[in-house]
N, CA, C and O atoms as CSV, one atom per row, in Angstrom:
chain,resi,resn,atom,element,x,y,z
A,1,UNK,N,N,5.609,-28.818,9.933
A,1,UNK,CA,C,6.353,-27.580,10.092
A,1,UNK,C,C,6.017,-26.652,8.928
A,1,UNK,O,O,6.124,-26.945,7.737
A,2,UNK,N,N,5.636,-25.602,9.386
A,2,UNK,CA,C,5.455,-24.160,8.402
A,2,UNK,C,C,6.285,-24.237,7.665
A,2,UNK,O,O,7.187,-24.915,8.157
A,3,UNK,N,N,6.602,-23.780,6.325
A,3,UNK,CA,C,7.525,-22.904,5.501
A,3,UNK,C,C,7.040,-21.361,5.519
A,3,UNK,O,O,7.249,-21.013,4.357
A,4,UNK,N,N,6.688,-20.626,5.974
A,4,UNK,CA,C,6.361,-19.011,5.522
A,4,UNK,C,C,7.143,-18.734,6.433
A,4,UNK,O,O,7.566,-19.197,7.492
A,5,UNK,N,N,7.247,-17.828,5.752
A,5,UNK,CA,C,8.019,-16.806,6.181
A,5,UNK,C,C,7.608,-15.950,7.852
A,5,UNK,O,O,6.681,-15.143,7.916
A,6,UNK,N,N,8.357,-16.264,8.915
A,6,UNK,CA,C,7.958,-15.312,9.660
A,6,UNK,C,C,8.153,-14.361,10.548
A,6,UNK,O,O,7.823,-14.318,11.734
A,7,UNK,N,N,9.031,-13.169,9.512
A,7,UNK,CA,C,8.971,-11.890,9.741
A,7,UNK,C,C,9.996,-11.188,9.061
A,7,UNK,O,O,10.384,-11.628,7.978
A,8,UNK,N,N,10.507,-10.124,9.556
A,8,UNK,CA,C,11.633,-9.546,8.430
A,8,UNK,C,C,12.601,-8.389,9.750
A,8,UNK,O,O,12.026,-7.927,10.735
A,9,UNK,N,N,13.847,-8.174,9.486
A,9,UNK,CA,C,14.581,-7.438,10.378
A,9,UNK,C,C,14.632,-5.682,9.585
A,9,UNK,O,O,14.645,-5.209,8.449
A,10,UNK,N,N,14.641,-5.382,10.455
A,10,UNK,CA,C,14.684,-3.671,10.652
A,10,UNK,C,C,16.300,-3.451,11.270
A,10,UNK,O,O,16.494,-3.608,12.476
A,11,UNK,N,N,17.447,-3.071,10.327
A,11,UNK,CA,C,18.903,-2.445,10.595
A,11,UNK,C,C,18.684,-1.186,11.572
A,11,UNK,O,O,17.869,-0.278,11.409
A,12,UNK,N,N,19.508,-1.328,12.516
A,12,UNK,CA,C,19.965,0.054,13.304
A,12,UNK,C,C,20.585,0.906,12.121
A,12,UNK,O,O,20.937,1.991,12.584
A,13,UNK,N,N,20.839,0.821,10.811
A,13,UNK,CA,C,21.834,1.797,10.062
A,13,UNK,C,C,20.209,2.436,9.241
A,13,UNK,O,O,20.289,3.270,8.339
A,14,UNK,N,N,19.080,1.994,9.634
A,14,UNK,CA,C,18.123,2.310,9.376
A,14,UNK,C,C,17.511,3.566,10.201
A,14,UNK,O,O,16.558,4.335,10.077
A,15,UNK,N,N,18.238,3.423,10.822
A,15,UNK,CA,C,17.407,3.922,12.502
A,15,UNK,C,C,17.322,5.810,12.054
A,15,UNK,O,O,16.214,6.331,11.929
A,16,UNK,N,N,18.332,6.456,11.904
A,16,UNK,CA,C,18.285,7.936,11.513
A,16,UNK,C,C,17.395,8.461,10.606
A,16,UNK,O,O,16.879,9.550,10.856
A,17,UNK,N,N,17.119,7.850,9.561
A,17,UNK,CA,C,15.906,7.801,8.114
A,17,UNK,C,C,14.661,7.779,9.005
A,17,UNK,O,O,13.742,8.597,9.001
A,18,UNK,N,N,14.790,6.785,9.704
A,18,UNK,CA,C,13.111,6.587,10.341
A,18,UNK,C,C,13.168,7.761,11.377
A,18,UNK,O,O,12.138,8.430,11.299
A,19,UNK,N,N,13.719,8.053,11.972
A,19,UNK,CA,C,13.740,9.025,12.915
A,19,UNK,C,C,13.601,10.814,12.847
A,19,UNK,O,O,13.334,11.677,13.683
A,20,UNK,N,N,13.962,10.821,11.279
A,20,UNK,CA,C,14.025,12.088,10.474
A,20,UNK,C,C,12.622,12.489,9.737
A,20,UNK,O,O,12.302,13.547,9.195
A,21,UNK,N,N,11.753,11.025,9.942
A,21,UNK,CA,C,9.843,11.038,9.421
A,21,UNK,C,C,9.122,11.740,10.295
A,21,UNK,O,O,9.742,11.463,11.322
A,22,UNK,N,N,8.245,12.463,10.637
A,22,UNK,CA,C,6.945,12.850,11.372
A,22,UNK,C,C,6.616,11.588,11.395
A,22,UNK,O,O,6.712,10.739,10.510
A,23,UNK,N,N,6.025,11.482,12.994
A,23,UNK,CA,C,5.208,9.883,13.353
A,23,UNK,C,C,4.017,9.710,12.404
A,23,UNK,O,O,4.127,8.495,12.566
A,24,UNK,N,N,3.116,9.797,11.672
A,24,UNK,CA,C,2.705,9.638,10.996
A,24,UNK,C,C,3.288,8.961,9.550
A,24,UNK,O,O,3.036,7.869,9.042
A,25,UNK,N,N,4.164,10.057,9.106
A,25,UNK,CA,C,4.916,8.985,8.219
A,25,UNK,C,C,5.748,7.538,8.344
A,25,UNK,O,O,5.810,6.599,7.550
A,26,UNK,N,N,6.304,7.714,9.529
A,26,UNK,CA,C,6.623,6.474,9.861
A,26,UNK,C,C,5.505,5.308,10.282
A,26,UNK,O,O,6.011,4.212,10.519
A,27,UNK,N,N,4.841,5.348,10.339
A,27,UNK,CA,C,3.269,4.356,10.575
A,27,UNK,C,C,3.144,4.335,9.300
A,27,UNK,O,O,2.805,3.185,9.021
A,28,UNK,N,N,3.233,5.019,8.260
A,28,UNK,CA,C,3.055,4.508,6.629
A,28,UNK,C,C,4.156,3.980,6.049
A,28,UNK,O,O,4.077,3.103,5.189
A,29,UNK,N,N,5.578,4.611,6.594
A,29,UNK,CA,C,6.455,3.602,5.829
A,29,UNK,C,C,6.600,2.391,6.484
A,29,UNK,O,O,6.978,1.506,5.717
A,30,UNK,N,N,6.426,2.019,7.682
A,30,UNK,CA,C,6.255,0.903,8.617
A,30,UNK,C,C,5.346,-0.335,8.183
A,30,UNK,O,O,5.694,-1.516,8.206
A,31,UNK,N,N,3.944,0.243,7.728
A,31,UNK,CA,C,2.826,-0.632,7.275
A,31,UNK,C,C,3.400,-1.129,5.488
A,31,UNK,O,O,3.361,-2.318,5.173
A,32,UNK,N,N,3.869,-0.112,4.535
A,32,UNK,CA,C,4.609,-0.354,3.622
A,32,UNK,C,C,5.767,-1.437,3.548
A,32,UNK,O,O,5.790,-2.175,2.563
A,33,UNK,N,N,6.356,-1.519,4.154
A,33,UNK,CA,C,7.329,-2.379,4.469
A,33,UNK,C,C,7.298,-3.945,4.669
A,33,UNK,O,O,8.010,-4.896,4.347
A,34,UNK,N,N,5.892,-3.705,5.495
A,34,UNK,CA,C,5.196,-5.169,6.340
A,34,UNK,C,C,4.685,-5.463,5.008
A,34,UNK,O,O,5.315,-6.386,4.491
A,35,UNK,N,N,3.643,-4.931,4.189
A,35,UNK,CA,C,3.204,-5.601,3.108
A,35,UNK,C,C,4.544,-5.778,2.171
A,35,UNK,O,O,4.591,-6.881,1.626
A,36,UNK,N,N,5.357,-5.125,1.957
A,36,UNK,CA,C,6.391,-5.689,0.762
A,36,UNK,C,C,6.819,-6.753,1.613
A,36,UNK,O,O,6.203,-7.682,1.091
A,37,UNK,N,N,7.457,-7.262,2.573
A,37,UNK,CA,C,7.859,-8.116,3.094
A,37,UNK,C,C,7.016,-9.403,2.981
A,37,UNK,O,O,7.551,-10.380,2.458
A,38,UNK,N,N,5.897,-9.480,3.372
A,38,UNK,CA,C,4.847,-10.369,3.454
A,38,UNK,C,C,4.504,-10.796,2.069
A,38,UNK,O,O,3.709,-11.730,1.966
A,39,UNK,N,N,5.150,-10.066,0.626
A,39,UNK,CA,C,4.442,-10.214,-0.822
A,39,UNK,C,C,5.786,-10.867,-1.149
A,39,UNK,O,O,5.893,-12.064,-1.417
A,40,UNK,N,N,6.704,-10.087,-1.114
A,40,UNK,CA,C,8.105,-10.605,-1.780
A,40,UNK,C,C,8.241,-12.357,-1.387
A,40,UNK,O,O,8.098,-13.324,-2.136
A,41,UNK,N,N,8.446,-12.324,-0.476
A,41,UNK,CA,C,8.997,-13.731,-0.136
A,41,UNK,C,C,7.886,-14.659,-1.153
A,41,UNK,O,O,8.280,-15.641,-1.781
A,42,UNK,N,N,6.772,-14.280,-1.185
A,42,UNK,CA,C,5.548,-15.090,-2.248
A,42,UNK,C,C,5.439,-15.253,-3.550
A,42,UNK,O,O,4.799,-16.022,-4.267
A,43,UNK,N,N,6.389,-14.145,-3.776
A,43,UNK,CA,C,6.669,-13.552,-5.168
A,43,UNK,C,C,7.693,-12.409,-5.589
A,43,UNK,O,O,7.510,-11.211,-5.802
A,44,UNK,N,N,9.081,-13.372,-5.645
A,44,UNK,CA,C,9.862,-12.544,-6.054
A,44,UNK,C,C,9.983,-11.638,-6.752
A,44,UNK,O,O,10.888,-10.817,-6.603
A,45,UNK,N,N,8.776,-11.550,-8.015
A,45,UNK,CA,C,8.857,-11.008,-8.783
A,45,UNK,C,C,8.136,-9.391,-8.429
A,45,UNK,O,O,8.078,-8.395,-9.149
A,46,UNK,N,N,7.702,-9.591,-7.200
A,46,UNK,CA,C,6.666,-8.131,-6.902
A,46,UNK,C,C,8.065,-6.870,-6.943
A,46,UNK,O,O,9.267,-7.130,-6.999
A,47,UNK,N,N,7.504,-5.697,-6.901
A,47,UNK,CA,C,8.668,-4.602,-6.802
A,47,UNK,C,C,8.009,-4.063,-5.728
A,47,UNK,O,O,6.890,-4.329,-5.290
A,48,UNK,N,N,9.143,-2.976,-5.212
A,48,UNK,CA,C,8.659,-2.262,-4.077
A,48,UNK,C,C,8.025,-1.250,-4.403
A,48,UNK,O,O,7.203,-0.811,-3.598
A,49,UNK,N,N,8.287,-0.365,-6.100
A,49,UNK,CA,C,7.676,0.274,-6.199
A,49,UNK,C,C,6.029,0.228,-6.582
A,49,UNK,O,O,5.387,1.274,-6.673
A,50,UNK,N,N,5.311,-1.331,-6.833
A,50,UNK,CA,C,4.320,-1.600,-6.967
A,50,UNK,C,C,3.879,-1.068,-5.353
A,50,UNK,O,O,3.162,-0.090,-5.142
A,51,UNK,N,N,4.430,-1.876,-4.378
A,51,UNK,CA,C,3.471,-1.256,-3.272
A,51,UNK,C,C,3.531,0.267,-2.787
A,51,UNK,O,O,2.714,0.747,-2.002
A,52,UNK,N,N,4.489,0.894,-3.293
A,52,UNK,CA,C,4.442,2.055,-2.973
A,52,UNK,C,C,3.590,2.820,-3.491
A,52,UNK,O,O,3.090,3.740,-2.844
A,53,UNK,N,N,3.323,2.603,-4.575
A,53,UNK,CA,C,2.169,3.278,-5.244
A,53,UNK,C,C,0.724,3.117,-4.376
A,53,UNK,O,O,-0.203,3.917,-4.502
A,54,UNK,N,N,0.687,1.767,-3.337
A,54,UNK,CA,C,-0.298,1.530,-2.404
A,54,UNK,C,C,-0.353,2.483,-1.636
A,54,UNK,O,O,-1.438,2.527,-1.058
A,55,UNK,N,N,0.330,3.269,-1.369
A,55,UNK,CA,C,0.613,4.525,-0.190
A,55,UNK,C,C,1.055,5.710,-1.168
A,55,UNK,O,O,2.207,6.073,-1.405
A,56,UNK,N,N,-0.126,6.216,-1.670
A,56,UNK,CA,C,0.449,7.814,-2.066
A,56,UNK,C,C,0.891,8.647,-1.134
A,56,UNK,O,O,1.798,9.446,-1.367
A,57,UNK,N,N,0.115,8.517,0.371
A,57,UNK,CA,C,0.313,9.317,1.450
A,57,UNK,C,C,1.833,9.451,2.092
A,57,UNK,O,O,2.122,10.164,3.052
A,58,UNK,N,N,2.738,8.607,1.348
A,58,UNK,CA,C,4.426,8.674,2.001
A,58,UNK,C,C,4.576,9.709,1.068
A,58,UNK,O,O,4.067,9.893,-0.037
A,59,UNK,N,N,5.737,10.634,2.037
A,59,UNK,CA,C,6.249,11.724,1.756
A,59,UNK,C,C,7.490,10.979,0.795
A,59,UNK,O,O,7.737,9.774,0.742
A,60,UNK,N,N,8.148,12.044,0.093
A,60,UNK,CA,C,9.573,11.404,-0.597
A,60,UNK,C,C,10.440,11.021,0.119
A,60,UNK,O,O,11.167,10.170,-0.394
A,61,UNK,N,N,10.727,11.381,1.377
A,61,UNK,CA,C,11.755,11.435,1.898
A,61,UNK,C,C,11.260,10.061,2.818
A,61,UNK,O,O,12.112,9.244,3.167
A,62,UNK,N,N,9.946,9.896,3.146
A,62,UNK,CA,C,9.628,8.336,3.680
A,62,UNK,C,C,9.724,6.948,2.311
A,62,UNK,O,O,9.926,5.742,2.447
A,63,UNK,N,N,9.508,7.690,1.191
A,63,UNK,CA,C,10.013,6.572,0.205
A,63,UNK,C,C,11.114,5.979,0.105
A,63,UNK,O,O,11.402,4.782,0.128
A,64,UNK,N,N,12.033,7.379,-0.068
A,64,UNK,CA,C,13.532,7.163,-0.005
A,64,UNK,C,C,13.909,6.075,0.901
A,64,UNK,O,O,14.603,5.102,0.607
A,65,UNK,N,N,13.140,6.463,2.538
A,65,UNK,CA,C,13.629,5.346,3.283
A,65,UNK,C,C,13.294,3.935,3.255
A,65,UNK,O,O,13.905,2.974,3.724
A,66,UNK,N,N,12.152,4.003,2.582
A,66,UNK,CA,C,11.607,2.814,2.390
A,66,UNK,C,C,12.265,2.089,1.497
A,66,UNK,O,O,12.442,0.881,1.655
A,67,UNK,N,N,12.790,2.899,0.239
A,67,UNK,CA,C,13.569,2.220,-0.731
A,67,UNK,C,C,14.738,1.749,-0.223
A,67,UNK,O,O,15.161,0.776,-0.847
A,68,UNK,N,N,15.456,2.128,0.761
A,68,UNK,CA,C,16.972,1.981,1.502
A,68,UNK,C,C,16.380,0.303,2.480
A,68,UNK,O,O,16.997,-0.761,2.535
A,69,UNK,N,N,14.894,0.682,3.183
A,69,UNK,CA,C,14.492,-0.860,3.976
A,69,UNK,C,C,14.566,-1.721,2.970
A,69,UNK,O,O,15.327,-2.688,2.934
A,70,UNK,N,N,13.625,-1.334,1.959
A,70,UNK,CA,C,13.150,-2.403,1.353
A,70,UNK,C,C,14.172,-3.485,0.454
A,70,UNK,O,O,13.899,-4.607,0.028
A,71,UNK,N,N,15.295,-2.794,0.354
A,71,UNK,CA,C,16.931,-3.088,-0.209
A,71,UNK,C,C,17.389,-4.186,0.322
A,71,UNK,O,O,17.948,-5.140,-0.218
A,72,UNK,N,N,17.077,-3.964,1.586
A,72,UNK,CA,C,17.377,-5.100,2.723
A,72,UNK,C,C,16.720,-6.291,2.933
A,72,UNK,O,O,17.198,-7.406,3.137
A,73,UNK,N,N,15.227,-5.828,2.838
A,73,UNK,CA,C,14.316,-7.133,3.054
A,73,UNK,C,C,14.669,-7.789,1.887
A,73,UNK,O,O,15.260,-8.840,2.137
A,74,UNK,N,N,14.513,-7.537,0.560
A,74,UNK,CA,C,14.266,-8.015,-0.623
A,74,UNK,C,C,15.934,-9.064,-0.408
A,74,UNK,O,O,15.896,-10.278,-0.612
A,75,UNK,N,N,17.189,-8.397,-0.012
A,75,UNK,CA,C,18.296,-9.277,-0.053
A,75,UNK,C,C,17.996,-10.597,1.324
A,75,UNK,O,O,18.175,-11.811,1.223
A,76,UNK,N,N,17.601,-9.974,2.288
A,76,UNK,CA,C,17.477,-10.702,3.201
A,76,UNK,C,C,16.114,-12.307,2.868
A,76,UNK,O,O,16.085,-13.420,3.393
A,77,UNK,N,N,15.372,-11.791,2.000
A,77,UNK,CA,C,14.654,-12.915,1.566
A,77,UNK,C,C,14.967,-13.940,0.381
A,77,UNK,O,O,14.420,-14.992,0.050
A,78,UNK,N,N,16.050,-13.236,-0.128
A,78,UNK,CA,C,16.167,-13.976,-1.046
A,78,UNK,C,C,17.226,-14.792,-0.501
A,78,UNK,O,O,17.219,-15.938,-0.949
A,79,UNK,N,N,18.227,-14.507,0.422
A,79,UNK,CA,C,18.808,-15.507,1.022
A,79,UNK,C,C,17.699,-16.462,1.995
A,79,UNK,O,O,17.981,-17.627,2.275
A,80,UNK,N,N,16.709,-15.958,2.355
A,80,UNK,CA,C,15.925,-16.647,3.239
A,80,UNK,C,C,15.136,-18.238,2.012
A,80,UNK,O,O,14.908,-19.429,2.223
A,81,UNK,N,N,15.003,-17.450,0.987
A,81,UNK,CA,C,14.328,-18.603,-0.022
A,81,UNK,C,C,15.944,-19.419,-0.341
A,81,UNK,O,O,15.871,-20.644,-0.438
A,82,UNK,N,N,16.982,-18.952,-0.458
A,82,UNK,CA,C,17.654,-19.941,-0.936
A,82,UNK,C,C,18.111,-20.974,-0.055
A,82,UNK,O,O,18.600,-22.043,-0.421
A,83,UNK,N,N,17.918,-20.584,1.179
A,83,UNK,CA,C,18.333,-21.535,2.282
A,83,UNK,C,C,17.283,-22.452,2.427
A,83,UNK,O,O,17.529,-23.645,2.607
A,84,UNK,N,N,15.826,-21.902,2.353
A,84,UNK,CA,C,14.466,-22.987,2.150
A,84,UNK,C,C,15.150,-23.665,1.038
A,84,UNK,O,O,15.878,-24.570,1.447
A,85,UNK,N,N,15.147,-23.565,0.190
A,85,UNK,CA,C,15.662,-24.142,-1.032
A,85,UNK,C,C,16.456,-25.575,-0.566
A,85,UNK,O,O,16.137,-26.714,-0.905
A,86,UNK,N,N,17.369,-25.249,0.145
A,86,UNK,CA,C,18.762,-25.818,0.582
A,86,UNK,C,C,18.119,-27.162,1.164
A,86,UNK,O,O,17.954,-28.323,0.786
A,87,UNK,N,N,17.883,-26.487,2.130
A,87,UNK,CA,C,16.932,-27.245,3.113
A,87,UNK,C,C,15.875,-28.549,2.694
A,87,UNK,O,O,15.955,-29.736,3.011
A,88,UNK,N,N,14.923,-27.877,1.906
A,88,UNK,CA,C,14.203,-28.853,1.290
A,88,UNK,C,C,14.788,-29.941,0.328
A,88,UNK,O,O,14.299,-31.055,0.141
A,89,UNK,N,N,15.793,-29.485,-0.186
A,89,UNK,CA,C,16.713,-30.359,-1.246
A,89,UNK,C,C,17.607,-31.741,-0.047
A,89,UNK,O,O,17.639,-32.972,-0.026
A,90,UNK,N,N,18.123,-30.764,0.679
A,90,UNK,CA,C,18.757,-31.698,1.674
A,90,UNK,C,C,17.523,-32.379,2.547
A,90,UNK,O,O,18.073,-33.286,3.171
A,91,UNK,N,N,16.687,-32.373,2.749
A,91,UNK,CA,C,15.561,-33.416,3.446
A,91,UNK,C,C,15.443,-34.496,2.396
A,91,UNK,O,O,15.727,-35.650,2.719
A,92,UNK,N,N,14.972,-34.169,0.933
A,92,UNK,CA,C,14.911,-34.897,0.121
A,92,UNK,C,C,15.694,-36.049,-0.477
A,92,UNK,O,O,15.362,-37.176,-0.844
A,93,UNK,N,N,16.890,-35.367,-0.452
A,93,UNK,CA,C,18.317,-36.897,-0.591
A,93,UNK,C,C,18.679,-37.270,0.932
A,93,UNK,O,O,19.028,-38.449,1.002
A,94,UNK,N,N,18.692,-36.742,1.917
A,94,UNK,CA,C,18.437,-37.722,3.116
A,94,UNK,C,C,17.996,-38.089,3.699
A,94,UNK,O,O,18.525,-38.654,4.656
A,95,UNK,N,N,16.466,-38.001,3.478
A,95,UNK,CA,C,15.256,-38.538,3.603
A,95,UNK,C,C,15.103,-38.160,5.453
A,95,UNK,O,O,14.192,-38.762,6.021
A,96,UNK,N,N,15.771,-37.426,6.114
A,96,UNK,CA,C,15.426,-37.348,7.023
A,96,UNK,C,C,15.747,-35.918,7.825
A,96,UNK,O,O,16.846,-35.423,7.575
A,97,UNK,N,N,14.882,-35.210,8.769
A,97,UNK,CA,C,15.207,-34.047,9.115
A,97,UNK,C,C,16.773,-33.557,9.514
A,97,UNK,O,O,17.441,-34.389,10.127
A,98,UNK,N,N,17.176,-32.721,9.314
A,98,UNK,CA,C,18.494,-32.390,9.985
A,98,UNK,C,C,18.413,-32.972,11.773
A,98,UNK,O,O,19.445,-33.481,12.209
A,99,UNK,N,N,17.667,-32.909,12.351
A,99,UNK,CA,C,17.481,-32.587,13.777
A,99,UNK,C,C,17.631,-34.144,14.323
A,99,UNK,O,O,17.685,-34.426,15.520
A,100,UNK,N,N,17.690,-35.125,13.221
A,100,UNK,CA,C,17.694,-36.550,13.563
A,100,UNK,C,C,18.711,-37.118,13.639
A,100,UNK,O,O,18.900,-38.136,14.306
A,101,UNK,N,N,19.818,-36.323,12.712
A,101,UNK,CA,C,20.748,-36.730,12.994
A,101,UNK,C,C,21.743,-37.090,14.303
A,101,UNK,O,O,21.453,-36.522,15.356
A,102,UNK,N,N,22.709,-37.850,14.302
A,102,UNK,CA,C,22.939,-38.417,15.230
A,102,UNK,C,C,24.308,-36.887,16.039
A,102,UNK,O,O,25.063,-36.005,15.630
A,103,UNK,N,N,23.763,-37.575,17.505
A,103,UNK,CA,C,24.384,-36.430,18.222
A,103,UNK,C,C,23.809,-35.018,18.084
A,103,UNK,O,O,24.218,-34.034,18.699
A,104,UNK,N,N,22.726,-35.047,17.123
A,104,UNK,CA,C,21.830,-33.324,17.604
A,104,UNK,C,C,20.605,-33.826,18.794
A,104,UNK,O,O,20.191,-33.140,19.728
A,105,UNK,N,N,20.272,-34.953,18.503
A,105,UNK,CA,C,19.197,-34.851,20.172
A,105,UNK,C,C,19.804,-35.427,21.033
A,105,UNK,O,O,21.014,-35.638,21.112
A,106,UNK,N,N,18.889,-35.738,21.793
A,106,UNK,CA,C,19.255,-36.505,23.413
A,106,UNK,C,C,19.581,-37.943,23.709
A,106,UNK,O,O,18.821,-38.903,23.583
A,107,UNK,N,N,20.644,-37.943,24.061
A,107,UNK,CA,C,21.031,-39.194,24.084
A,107,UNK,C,C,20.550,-40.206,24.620
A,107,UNK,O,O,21.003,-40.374,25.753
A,108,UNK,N,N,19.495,-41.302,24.153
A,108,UNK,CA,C,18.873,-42.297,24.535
A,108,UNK,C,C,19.255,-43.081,25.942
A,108,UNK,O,O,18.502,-43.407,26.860
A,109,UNK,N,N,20.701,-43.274,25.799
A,109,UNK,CA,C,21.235,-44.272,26.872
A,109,UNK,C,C,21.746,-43.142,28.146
A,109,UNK,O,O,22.364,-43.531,29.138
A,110,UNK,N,N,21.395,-41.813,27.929
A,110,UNK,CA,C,22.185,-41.012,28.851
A,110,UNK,C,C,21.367,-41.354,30.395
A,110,UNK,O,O,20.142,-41.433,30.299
A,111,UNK,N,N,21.803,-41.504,31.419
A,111,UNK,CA,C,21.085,-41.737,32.812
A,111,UNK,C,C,21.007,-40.271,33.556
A,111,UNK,O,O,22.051,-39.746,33.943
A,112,UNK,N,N,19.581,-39.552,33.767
A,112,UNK,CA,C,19.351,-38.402,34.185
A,112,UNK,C,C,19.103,-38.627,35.732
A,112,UNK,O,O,18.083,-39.224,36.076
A,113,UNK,N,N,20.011,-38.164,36.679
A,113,UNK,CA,C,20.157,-38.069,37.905
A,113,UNK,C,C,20.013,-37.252,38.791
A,113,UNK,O,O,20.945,-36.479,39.012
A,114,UNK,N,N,18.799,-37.174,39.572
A,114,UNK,CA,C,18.564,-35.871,40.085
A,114,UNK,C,C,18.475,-36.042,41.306
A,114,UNK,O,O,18.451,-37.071,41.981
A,115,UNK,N,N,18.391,-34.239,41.749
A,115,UNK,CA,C,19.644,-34.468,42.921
A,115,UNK,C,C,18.422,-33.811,43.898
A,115,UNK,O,O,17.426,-33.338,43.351
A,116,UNK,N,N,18.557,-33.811,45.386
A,116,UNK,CA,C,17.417,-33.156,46.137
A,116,UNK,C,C,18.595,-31.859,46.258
A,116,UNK,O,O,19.723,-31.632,45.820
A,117,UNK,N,N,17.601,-31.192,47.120
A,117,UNK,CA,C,18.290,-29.524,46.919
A,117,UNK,C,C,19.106,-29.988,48.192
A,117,UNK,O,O,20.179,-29.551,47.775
A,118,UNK,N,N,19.295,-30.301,48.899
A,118,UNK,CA,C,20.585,-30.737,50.435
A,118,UNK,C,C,21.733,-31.398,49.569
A,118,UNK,O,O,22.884,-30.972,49.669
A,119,UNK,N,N,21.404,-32.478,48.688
A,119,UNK,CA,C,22.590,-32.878,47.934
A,119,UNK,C,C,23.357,-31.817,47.104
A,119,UNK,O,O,24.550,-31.570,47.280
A,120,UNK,N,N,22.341,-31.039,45.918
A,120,UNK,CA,C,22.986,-30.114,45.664
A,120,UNK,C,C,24.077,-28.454,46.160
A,120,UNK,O,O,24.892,-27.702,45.625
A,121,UNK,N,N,23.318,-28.643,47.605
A,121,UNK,CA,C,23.758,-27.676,48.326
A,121,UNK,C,C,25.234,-27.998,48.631
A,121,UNK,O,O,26.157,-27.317,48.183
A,122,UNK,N,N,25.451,-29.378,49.642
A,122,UNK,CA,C,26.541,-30.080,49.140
A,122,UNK,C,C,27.827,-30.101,48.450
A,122,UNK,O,O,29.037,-29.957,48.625
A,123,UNK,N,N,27.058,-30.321,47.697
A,123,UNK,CA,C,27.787,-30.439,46.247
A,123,UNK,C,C,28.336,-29.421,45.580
A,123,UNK,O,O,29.121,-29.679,44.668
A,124,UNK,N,N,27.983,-27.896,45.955
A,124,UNK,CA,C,28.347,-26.447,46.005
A,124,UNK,C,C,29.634,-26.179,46.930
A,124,UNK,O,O,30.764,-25.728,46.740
A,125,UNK,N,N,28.923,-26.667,48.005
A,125,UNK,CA,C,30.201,-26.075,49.288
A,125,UNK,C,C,31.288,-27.354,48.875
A,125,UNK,O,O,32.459,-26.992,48.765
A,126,UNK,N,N,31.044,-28.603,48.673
A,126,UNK,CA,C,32.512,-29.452,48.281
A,126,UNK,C,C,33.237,-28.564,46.897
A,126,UNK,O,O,34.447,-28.583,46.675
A,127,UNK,N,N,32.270,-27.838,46.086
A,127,UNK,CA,C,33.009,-27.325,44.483
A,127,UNK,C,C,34.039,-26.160,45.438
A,127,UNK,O,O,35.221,-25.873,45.250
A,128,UNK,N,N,33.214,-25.722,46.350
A,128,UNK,CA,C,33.724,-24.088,46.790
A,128,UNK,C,C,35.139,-24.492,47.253
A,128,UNK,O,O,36.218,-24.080,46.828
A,129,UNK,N,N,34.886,-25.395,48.222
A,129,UNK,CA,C,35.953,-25.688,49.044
A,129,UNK,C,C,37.244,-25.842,48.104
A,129,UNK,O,O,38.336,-25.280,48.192
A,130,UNK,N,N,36.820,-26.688,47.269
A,130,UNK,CA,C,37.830,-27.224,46.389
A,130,UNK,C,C,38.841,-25.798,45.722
A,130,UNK,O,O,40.059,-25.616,45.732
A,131,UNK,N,N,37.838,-25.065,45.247
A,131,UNK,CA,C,38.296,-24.051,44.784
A,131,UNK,C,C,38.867,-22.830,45.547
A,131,UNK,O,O,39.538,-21.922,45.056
A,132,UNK,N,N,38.505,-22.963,46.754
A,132,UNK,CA,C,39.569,-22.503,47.620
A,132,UNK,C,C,41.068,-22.927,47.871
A,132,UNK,O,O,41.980,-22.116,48.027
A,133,UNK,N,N,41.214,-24.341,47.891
A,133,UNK,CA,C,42.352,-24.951,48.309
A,133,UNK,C,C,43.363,-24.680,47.080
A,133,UNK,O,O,44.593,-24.707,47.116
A,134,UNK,N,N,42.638,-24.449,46.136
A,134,UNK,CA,C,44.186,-23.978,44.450
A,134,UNK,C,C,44.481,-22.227,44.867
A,134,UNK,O,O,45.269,-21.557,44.199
């Protein structure tokens, strides 16, 4: 199983900022974003204003917004690393995936019974009926 990271959310409280860019600017604060996203999680230590300087071509007012996204990703990853964190710590003292635990999969002894479609049909009109008679 991967650990990277893969991908980052875009807020509807975002939505007016981006909408207030010429399409052009928004294709630069868009591509801006994807690289801070894709660097941060690798390296907390990157800033947003390092990549911004990658894009002289954003207007101020596409920075601004970028600075308001990038607010988000940067919180949203750092909860994303602390939960990796979590995660990996808890595999390590219980030596076994979360997903193994008992009662998260399929129950070994369960008997899977399948039905032809006349039985199930059946088995509809007896539910219906039933639920007519209350």
């Amino acid at each position: 199983m991967s650990n990277d990271k893969k991908g980052f959310v875009l807020y509807f409280d975002s939505y007016p900022a981006i909408l207030s860019l010429p399409s052009d600017q928004r294709g630069w604060l868009l591509t801006a974003l994807f690289v801070y996203a894709d660097r941060i999680w690798r390296d907390m230590s990157i800033s947003l204003d390092e990549v911004l300087e990658e894009f002289p071509q954003l207007s101020d007012q596409a920075m601004m917004a970028c600075r308001l996204m990038g607010t988000a990703i940067y919180r949203d990853t750092r909860r994303w690393l602390d939960q990796r964190e979590y995660r990996l710590q808890r595999r390590q003292t219980q030596g076994t995936p979360s997903t193994a635990r008992p009662g998260l999969g399929p129950d070994p002894g369960r008997k899977v019974q399948r039905e032809t479609p006349e039985e199930y049909n059946r088995r509809l009109e007896w539910m219906a009926e039933l639920a007519r008679q209350e």
